[in-house]
N, C-alpha and C positions, 0 to 999 in steps of 0.2 A: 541512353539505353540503345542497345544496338535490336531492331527491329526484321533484323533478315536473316533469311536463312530457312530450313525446315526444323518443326518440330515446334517448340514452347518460346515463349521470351526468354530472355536469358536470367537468372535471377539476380536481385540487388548487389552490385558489388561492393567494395568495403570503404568506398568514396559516398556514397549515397546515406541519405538517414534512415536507420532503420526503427525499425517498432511502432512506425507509424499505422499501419492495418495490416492485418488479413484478411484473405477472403476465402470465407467456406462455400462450398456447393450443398445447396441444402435437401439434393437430397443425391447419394452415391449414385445410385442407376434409377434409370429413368423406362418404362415400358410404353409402347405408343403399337395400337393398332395400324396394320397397313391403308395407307390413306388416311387415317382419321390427326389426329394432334399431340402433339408433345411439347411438353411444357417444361422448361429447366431454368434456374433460380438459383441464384448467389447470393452472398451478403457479405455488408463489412461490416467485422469486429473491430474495435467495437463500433455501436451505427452512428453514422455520420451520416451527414448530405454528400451524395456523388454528383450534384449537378454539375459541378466545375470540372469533373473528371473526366478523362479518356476511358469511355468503356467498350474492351473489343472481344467480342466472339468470336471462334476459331475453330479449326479442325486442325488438320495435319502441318499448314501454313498462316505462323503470324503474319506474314503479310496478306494471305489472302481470308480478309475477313469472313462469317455468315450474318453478323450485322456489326456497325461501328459508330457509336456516338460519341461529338466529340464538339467542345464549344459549344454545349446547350442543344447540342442537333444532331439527328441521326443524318450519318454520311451513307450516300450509295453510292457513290462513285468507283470506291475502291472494293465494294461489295461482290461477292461470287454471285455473278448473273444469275445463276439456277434459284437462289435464295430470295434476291432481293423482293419478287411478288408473293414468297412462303412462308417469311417470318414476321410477324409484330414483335417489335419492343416496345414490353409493356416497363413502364416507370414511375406510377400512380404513388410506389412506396422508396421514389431513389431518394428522397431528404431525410432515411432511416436507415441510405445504404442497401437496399434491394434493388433488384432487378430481375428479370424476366427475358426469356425470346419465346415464342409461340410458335414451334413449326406447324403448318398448316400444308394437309396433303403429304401425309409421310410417306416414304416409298424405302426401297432396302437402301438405296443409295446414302440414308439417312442414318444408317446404323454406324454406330461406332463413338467415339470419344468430343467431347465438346469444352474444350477452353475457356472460362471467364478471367479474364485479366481488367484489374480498374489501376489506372495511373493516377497520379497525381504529381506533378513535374518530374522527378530526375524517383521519386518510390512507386513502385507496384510491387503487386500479389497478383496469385491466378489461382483457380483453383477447378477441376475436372470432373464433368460429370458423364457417365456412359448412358448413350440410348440406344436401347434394345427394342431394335423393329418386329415384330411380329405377326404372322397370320397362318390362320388353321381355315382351311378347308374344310365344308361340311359337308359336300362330295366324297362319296368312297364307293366303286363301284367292283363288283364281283362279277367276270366273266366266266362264264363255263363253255369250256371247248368237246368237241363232240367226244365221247370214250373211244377208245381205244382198246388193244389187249395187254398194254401196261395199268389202265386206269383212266382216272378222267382228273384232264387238267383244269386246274382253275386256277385266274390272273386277277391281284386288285390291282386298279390303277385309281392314283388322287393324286388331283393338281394344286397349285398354289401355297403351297408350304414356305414358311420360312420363320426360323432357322432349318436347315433339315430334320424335320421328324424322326422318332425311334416308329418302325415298321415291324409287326409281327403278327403271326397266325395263331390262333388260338383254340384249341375244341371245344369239348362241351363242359368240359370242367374248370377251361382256364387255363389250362395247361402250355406251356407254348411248343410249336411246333417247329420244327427247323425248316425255309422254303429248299423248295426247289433252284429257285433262281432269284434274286434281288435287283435291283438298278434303281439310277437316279439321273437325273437331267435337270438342268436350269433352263429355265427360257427368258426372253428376251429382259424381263421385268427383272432377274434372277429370284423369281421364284421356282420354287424346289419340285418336279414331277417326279411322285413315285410309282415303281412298278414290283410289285410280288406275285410269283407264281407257286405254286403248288400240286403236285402229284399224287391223287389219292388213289392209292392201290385197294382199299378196301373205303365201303360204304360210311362215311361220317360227315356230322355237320360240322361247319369249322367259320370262325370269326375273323375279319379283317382288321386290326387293332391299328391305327394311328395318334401317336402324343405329340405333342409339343413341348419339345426341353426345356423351354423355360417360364412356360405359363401351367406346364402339367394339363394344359387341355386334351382330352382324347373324344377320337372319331371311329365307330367302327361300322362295318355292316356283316352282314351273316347269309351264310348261306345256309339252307332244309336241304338235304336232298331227299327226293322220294322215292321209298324202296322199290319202284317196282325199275330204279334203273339198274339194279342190281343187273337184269338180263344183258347187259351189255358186258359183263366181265367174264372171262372165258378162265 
């Protein structure tokens, strides 16, 4: 098996025996809180014992593993530094063909595609499971800038998002509003900082709406205003 290069193993070629297993990812995508754990899980069909086998996690590089057991033993050697204190291999169920990694402390860096490949001398399988990092902010903060004789500006800003949030203003009925101005920024962590503005030319109360794409979670806050700032519009 030729073991280099980017992207996947290569698959079985027509020298090698085939129909000896596959391997399913048991579960397609995978969701993991920021910081908290993620857990991804293969198996071979049909189940066998994988003691004797090579089994290597992956990302973008077969050669550079996120864990490698191999000879009855987890290798670190050849392990991605960043990984090797963040993942358990759990193998309580590999004499049935299961397997486990346990990422621990998930960060965005985490997000994306994850390779299980099992050998066994000259056959393997692999098979792909996506993790989708996540986190919502429960911060949403409503700024109101002094009136004006266009009106009174108001800004939300909320930090810590990721994937990028859907951001919108809403009034009293739900309605959505088009802002004034939108923007976004990543920082250091590449989590997601938003900012929405808005221009009220006449007096209403109006909501700050933030979701998350792929958990459907939403965050909002709201703003009263009190009539009596009406005096302020000319």
């Amino acid at each position: 098996m030729v073991g280099a290069g980017a992207g996947s193993a290569p698959r079985a070629g027509a020298g090698e025996t085939p129909g000896q297993f596959t391997v399913t990812a048991l579960q397609e995508h995978v969701f993991a809180s920021l910081r908290g754990e993620a857990e991804l899980s293969c198996q071979l069909f049909p189940p066998q014992s994988a003691e004797h086998m090579e089994i290597r996690w992956f990302r973008n590089r077969y050669t550079q593993p996120v864990h490698l057991y191999k000879n009855g033993k987890d290798i670190y050697g050849e392990t991605v530094s960043k990984y090797v204190e963040r993942i358990e291999f759990l193998k309580e169920d590999i004499e049935e063909g299961k397997v486990t990694i346990r990422i621990l402390n998930v960060s965005v860096d985490d997000d994306g595609l994850y390779h299980c490949l099992f050998q066994d001398g000259e056959f393997y399988d692999e098979a792909i499971t996506e993790l989708k990092v996540t986190a919502t902010s429960s911060e949403v903060q409503i700024i109101v800038h002094s009136p004006s004789i266009k009106g009174i500006l108001v800004e939300c800003n909320s930090e810590g998002w990721f994937p990028q949030p859907h951001m919108e203003w809403r009034d009293d009925s739900g309605m959505t509003i088009t802002p004034t101005t939108e923007s976004h920024s990543q920082n250091k962590d590449k989590l997601f900082n938003m900012k929405m503005a808005l221009l009220l030319s006449s007096l209403r109360n109006v909501t700050c709406n933030l979701r998350n794409p792929l958990t459907g979670q939403e965050e909002m806050t709201s703003l009263i205003l009190p009539g009596e700032i009406s005096v302020f519009f000319l």
